[in-house]
C-alpha positions in Angstrom: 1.9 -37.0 -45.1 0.0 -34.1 -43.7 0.3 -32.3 -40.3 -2.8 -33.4 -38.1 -3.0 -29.9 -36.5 -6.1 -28.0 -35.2 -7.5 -24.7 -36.4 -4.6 -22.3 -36.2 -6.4 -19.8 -34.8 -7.7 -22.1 -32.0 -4.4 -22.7 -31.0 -3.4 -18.5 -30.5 -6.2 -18.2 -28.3 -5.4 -21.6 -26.4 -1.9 -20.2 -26.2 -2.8 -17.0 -24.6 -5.4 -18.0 -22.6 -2.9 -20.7 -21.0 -0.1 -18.3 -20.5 -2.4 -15.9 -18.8 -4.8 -18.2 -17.1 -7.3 -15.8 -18.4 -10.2 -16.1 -20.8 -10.7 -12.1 -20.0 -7.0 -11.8 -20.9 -6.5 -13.3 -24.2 -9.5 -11.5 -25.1 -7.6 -8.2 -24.3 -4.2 -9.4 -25.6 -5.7 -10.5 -29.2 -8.4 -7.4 -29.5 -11.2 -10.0 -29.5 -14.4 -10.6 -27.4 -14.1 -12.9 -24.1 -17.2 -15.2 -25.8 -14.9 -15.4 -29.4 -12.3 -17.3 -27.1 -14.6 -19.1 -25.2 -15.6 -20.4 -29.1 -12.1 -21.1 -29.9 -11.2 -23.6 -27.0 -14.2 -24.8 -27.8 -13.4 -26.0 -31.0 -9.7 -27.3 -30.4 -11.3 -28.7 -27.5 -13.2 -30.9 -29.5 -11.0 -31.5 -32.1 -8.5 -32.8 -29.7 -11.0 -34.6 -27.4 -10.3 -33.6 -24.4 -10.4 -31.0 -22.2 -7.4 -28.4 -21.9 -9.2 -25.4 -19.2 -10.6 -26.9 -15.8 -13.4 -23.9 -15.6 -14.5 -22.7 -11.8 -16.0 -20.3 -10.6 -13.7 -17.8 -9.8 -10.4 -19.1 -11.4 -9.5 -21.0 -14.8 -6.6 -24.0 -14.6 -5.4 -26.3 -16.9 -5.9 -29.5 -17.2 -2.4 -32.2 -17.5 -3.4 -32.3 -21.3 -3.3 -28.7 -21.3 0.0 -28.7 -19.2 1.5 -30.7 -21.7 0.5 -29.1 -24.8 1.0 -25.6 -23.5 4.7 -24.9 -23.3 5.0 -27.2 -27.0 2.8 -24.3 -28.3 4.5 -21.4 -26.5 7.7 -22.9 -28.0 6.5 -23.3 -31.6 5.7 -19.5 -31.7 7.9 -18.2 -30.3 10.6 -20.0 -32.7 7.7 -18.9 -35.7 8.7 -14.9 -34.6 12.4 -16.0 -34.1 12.7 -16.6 -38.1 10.3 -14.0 -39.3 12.3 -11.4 -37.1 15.6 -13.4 -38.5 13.9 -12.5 -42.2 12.9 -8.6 -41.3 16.5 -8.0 -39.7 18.4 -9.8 -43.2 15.9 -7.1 -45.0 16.1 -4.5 -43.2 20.1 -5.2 -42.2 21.2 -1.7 -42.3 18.5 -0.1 -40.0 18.5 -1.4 -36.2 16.3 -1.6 -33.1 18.0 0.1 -30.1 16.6 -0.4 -26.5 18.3 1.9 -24.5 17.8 3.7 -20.8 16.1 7.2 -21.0 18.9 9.1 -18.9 21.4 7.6 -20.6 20.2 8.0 -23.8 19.6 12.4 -23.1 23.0 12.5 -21.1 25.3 10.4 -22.9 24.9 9.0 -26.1 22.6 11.6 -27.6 25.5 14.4 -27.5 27.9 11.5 -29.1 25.0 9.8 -31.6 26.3 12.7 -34.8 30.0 10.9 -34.7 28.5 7.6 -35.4 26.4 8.9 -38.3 29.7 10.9 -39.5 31.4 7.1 -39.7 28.0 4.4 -40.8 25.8 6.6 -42.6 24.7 4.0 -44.7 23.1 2.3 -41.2 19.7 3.8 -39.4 18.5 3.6 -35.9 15.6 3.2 -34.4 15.6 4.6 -31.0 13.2 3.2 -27.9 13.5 4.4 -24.6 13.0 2.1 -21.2 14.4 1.3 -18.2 13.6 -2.4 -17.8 15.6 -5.3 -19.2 14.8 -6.4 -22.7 13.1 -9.6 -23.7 14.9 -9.9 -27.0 12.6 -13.0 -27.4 9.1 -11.2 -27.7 10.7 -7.4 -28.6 11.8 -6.7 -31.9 14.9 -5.2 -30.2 18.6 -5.6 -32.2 20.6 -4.6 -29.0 19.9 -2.4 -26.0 21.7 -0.8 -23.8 20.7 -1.4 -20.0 21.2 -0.8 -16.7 22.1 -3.8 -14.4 25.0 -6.3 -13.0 25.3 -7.5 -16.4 23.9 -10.9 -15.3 20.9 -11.5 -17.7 20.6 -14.9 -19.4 20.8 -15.7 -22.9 22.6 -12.4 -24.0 26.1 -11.1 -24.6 26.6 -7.9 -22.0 29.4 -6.0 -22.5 30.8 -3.3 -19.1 30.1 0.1 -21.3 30.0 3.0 -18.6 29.8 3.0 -14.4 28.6 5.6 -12.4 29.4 7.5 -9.1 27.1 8.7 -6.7 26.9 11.6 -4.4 24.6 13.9 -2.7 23.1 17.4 -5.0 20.9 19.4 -4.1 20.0 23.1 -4.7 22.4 26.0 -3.6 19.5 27.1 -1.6 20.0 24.4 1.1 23.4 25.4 1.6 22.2 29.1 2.6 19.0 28.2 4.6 18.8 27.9 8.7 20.0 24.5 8.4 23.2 24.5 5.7 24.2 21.0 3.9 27.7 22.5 4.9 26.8 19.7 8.1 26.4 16.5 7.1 24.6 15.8 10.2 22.0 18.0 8.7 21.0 15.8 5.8 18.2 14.8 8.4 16.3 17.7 7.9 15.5 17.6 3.9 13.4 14.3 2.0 16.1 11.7 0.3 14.9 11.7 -3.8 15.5 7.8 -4.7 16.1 7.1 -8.3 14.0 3.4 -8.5 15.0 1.5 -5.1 16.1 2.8 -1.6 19.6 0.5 -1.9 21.8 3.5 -3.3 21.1 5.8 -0.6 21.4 3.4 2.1 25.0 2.3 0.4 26.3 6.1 0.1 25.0 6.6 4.0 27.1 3.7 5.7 29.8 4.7 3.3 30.2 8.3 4.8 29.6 7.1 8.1 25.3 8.9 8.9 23.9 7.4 11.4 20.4 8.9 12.8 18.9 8.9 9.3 16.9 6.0 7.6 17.9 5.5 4.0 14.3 3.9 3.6 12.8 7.3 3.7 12.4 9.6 0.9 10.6 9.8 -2.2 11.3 7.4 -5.4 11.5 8.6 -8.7 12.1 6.1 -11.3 13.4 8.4 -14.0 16.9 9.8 -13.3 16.3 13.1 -15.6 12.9 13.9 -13.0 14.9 12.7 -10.2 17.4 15.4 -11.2 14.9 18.4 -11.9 13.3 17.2 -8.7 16.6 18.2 -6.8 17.1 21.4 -8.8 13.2 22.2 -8.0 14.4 22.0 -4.4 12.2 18.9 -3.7 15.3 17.2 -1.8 18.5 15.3 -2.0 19.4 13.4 -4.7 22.5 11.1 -5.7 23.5 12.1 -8.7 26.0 10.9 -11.1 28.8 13.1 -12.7 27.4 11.8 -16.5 24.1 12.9 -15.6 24.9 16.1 -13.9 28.4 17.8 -14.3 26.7 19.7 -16.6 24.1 21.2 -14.2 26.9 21.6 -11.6 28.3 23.8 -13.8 26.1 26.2 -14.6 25.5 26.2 -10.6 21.7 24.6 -10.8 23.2 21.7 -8.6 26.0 22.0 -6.1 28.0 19.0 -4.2 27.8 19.4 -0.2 29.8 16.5 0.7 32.7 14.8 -1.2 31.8 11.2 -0.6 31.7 9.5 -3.9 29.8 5.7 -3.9 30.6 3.2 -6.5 28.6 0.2 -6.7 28.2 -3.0 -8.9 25.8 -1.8 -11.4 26.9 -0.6 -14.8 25.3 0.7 -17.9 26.0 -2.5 -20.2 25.6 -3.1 -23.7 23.4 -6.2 -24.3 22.4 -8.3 -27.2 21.7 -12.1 -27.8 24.6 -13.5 -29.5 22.6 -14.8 -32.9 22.2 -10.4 -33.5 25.7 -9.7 -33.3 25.5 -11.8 -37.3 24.3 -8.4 -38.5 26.7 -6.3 -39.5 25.2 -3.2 -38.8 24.2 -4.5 -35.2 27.7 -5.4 -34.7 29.3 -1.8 -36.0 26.7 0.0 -33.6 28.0 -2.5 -30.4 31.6 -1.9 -31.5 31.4 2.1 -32.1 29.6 2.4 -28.6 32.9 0.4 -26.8 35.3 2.5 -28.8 33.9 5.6 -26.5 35.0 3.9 -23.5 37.8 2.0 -24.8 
């Protein structure tokens, strides 16, 4: 007996058009005009028989037909991707898809990235570069390595590397009128933020400041321009001994104060468990643990 289903294509743009309550924004998502998804509710509007959009001026909502349908079609997709991306990783199983932080990536694993390629050279990478979380169910991503608490649903993280935090900053401000050799003179040069104020205001109450607001300064959401920031003499910045022993040394950076912070987040390595049935995706997860191990 054959599936009573409408026009495929109808369906997409009722898909996108639901998830984004936007007729504009399906248009944009699909690279089609506003009026050719207009046309395509349209038509699995009246193949259905009812309405799925209520229209108004200003807004577009969905009707409880649409409701009902919309998270069936959502699903169906998504599991439609699933198996073609099960099909392109069994393919392709020897070259992976690797999310991973972009400060990690320069600091730490690109200096180590030759000794995995000395011991799987029959396995390729594919390298992408972002802070945020993955959403292994709409990226094409094998396993990423991210930034976090390790508490993201429907994955398997693994604790790879934590990092400590203290103050850097450019010799300069340790020669100037008002010398970092005084902690109480932090309050005279901008705080550099790497993404959130939380770290500063943590390494603060730690050493015991008071007199300066951690919610002041400037964020920079890229730890590599957060550092050249601090060597540029924009500020202060926590840095991290991973990211910035090696600046230290060559005497770009010093330490002023030796309060170290450690805090709950950790660079983990993260991958929905279904992945970990590729070899190759498994070898990569395995080789990366060994370094910390």
């Amino acid at each position: 007996m054959g599936r009573r289903l409408p026009p495929l294509n109808s369906l997409k743009c009722f898909e996108a058009a639901g998830r984004l309550l936007s007729f504009t924004g399906a248009a944009r998502e699909l690279n089609v005009t506003q009026a050719a998804i207009s046309h395509q509710i349209r038509v699995i509007e009246e193949y259905l028989g009812f309405s799925l959009f209520a229209r108004y001026p200003r807004r577009l909502a969905l009707t409880e037909q649409g409701k009902a349908l919309l998270p069936e079609v959502i699903e169906a997709f998504d599991r439609v991707s699933a198996a073609i991306g099960s099909l392109n990783r069994e393919q392709y199983s020897n070259m992976i898809s690797v999310r991973l932080a972009p400060s990690f990536a320069a600091k730490w694993l690109s200096p180590r990235l030759k000794y995995f390629w000395l011991q799987y050279p029959e396995i390729d990478l594919c390298l992408y570069h972002a802070n945020s979380a993955v959403d292994f169910e709409r990226e094409e991503i094998d396993i990423a390595v991210t930034y976090g608490k390790g508490d993201w649903p429907g994955v398997v993280a693994d604790k790879l590397l934590g990092l400590d935090f203290f103050p850097i900053c450019t010799p300069a401000f340790m020669q100037n009128d008002r010398p970092l050799f005084d902690i109480d003179n932090l309050r005279y040069y901008t705080l550099l933020h790497d993404a959130n104020h939380e770290c500063w205001r943590d390494w603060l109450e730690l050493a015991g400041v008071t007199g300066i607001d951690g919610n002041k300064g400037t964020i920079i959401d890229d730890t590599n321009v957060l550092i050249q920031a601090a060597i540029d003499g924009q500020g202060v910045a926590l840095g991290s001994t991973t990211f910035v022993e090696d600046h230290i040394e060559s005497g770009k950076l010093v330490r002023p104060f030796d309060v170290t912070l450690q805090n709950e987040f950790c660079y983990y390595v993260v991958c929905p468990e279904s992945h970990l049935k590729n070899p190759a995706v498994m070898a990569f997860k395995e080789w990366l643990l060994s370094l910390v191990g």
